[in-house]
C-alpha positions in Angstrom: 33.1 -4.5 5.2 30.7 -5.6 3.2 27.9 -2.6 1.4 24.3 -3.2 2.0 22.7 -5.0 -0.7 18.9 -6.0 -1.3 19.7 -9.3 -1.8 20.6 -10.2 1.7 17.2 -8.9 3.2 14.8 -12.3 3.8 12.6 -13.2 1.5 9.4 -10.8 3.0 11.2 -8.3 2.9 12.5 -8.5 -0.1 9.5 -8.5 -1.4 7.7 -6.0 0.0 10.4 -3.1 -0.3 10.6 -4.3 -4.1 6.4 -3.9 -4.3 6.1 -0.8 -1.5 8.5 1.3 -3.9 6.7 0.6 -7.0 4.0 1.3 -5.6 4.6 4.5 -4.2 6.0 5.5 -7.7 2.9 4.3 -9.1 0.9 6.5 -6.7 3.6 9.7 -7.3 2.8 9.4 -10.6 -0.7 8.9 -10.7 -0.7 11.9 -8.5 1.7 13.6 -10.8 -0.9 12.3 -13.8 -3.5 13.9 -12.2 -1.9 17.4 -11.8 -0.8 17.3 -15.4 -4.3 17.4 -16.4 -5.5 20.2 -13.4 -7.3 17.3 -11.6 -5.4 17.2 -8.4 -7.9 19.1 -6.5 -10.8 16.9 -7.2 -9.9 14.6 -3.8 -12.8 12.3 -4.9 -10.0 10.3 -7.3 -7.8 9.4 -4.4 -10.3 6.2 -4.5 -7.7 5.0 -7.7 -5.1 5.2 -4.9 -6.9 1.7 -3.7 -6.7 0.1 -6.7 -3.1 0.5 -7.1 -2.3 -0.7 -3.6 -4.5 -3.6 -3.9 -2.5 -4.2 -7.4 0.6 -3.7 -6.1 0.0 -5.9 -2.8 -1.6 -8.7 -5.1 1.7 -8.6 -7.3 3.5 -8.9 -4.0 2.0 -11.9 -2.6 2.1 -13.5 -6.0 5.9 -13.1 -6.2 6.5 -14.3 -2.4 4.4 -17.5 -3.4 6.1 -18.1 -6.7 9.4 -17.5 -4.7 8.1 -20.1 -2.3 7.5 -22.8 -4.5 3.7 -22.5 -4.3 4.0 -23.2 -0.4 2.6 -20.0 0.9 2.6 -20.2 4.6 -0.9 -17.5 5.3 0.8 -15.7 7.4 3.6 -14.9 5.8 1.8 -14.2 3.2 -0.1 -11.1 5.5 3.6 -10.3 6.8 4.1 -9.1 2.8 0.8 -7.5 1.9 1.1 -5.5 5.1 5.0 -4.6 4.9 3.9 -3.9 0.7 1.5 -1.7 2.0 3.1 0.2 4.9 6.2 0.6 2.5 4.1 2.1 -0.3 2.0 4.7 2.1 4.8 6.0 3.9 7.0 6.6 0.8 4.2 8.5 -0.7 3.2 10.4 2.7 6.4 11.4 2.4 6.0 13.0 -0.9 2.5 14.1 -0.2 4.1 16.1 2.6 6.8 17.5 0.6 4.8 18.4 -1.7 2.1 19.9 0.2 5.0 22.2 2.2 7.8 22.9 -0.3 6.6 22.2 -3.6 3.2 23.7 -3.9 2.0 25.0 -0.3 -1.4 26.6 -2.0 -2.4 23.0 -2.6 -2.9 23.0 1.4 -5.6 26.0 1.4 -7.8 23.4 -1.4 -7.8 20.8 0.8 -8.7 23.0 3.8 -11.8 24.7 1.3 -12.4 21.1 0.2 -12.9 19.2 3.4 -15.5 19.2 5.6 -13.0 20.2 8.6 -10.5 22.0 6.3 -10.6 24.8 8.8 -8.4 22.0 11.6 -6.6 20.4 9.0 -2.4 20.9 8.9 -0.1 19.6 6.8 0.9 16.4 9.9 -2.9 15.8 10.1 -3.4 15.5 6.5 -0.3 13.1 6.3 -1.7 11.3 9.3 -5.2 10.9 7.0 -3.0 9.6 4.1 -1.5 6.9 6.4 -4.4 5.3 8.2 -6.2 5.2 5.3 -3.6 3.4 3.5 -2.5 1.2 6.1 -6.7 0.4 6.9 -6.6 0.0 3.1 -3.6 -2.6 2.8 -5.0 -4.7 5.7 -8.3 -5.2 4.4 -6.5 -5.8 0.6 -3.8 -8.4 2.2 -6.8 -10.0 3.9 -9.2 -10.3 1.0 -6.1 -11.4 -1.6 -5.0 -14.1 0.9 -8.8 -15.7 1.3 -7.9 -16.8 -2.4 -4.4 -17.5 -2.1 -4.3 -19.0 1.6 -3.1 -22.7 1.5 -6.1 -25.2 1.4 -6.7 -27.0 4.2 -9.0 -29.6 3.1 -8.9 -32.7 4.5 -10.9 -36.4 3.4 -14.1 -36.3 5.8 -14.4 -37.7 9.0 -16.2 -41.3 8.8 -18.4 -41.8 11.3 -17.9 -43.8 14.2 -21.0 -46.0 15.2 
């Protein structure tokens, strides 16, 4: 019986567990970063969070295109931004959650003093937060990346027919 390798996933795949994992060890450790210098309670830099998904989901399509010769069929090309994305949130909602129950459980009670409905929020809830606004995040990246790399469709014009 032959072990599971990475190498026998398609293509999309491929790709996008190769870029989601990166990229949720690229937001662990901007996280991470930000707790090494005491600023993990100031929520306001979660908007970096954005910029390393988009990153990571541009560097995703860019490899599936390369991979594909050039011929990037659009929506393929959404099938890896989203699967990137989705990947990368989940991994790190995972950690978030670990991290908000095991690790340091006080970091719970800043978010609840911090947010404006702190008083309803639990640790599912705040996970639930994390996700939508990842996944709302990589859909509107993997749409804006692929208006620039979406195959041109241009054709010679019409002549008219009198």
């Amino acid at each position: 019986m032959d072990s599971w390798k990475l190498s026998k996933l398609p293509a999309i795949e491929q790709t996008a567990l190769r870029y989601g994992t990166l990229m949720a060890l690229a937001l662990v450790g901007f996280f991470l970063l930000m707790k090494a210098f005491g600023l993990e309670h100031n929520l306001e830099l979660r908007a970096f969070n954005l910029f390393i998904l988009f990153s990571f989901v541009l560097m995703a399509i860019k490899d599936y295109k390369q991979q594909q010769k050039g011929n990037l069929v659009y929506l393929k090309g959404m099938g890896v931004g989203l699967l990137t994305s989705v990947i990368g949130v989940v991994f790190f909602a995972v950690w978030v959650l670990l991290y908000i129950t095991v690790i340091s459980p006080e970091f719970m009670e800043v978010i609840r003093t911090q947010e404006p409905f702190g008083s309803y929020l639990h640790p599912m809830l705040v996970i639930f937060t994390i996700m939508i606004e990842g996944m709302a995040s990589g859909f509107l990246s993997t749409f804006a990346l692929l208006q620039y790399y979406r195959p041109n469709h241009i054709v010679a014009p019409v002549e008219e027919v009198i």
